[in-house]
C-alpha positions in Angstrom: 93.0 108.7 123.3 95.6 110.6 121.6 97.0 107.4 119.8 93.6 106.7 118.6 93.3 110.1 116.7 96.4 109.1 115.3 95.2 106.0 114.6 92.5 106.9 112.6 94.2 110.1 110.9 97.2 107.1 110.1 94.7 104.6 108.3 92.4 107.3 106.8 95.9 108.8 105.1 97.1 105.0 104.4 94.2 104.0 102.6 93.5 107.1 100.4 97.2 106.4 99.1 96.5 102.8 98.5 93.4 104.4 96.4 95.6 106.4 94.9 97.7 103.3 93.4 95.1 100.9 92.7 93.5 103.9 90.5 97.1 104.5 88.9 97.6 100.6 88.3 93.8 101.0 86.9 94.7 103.3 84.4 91.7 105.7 85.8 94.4 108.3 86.5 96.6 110.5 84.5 99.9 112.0 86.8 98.3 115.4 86.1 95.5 115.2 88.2 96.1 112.6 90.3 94.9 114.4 93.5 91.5 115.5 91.9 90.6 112.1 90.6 91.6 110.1 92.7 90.4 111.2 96.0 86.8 113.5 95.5 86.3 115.4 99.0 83.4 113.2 99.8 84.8 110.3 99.8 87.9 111.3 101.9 84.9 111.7 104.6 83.3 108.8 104.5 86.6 106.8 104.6 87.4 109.0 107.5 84.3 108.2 108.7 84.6 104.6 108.0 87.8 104.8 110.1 86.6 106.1 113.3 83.6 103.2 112.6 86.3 100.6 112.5 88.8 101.4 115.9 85.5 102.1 118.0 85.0 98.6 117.2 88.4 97.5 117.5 88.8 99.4 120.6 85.6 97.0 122.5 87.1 93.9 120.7 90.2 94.4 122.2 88.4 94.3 125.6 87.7 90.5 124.6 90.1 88.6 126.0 91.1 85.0 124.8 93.7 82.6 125.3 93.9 81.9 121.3 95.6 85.0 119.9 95.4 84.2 116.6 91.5 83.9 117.2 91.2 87.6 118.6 93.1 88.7 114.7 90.1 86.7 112.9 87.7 88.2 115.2 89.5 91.6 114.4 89.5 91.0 110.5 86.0 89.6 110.3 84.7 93.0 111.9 86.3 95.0 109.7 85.8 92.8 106.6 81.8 93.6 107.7 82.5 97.2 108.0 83.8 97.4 104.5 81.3 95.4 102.7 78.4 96.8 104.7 79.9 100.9 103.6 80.9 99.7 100.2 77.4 98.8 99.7 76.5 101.8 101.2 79.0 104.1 99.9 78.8 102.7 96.1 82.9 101.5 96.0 84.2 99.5 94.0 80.8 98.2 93.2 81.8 95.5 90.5 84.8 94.3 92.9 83.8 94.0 96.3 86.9 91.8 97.4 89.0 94.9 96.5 87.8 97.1 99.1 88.3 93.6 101.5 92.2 93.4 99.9 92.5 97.3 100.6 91.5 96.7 104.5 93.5 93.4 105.1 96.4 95.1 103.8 95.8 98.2 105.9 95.5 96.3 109.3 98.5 94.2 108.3 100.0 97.7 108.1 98.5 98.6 111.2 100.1 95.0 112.9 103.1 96.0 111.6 103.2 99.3 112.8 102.5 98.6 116.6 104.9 95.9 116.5 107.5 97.7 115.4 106.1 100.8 118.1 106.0 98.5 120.8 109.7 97.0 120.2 110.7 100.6 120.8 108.9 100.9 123.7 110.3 97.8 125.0 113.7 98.5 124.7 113.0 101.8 125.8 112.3 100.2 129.4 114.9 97.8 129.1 117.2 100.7 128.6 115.7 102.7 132.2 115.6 99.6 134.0 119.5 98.7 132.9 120.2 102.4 134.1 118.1 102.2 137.3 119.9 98.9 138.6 123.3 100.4 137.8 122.5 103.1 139.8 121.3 101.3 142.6 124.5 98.7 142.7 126.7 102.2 142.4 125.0 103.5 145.7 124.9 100.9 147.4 128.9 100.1 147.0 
């Protein structure tokens, strides 16, 4: 539960700074008030919002298991490629370029791929490390 809070805190954070760029590249934003214009308090809501929409739904998918891996990613970016256009629509963003808000959500799960690869190479080694320091322990009692 506690790494789903983080989750969502993580990709709400990730994707207001990936707003933040595309309005600088843009030209929509002067460095002077970049925080003001770029993220109105509303819309850090609803992306929050958004968020918690998306890993509830990521969450039960993940509870689908199938032997194709690379078919549970599609099912995984197809969900959240609905979620976008359906709260874009919603939400009015981007409302001339709807296949930005899709590029701003692919990039932010391959973030999120990315991220819990790298987490869960830790974690193996981690366990690699005890169970190293567990057998040498038992071979040094038992001699």
């Amino acid at each position: 539960m506690k790494q789903t809070i983080a989750n969502i805190f993580t990709t709400t954070c990730v994707v207001q700074l990936v707003l933040i760029c595309i309005s600088i590249i843009d030209g929509r934003l002067a460095m002077d008030n970049l925080v003001e214009a770029a993220i109105p308090y509303f819309q850090f809501f609803q992306i929050f919002g958004i968020n918690i929409v998306i890993n509830a739904g990521l969450f039960f998918i993940g509870k689908l298991e199938s032997k194709f891996v690379i078919l549970e990613y599609l099912l995984d970016v197809f969900f959240i490629s609905i979620i976008l256009l359906v709260s874009s629509i919603i939400f009015d963003f981007f409302p001339y370029r709807r296949w930005l808000v899709l590029l701003i959500g692919l990039i932010v799960y391959i973030f999120g791929l990315l991220t819990d690869m790298v987490r869960t190479n830790k974690y193996a080694k981690e366990m690699n490390e005890l169970i190293q320091k567990r057998n040498r322990i038992r071979a040094h009692s038992a001699s």
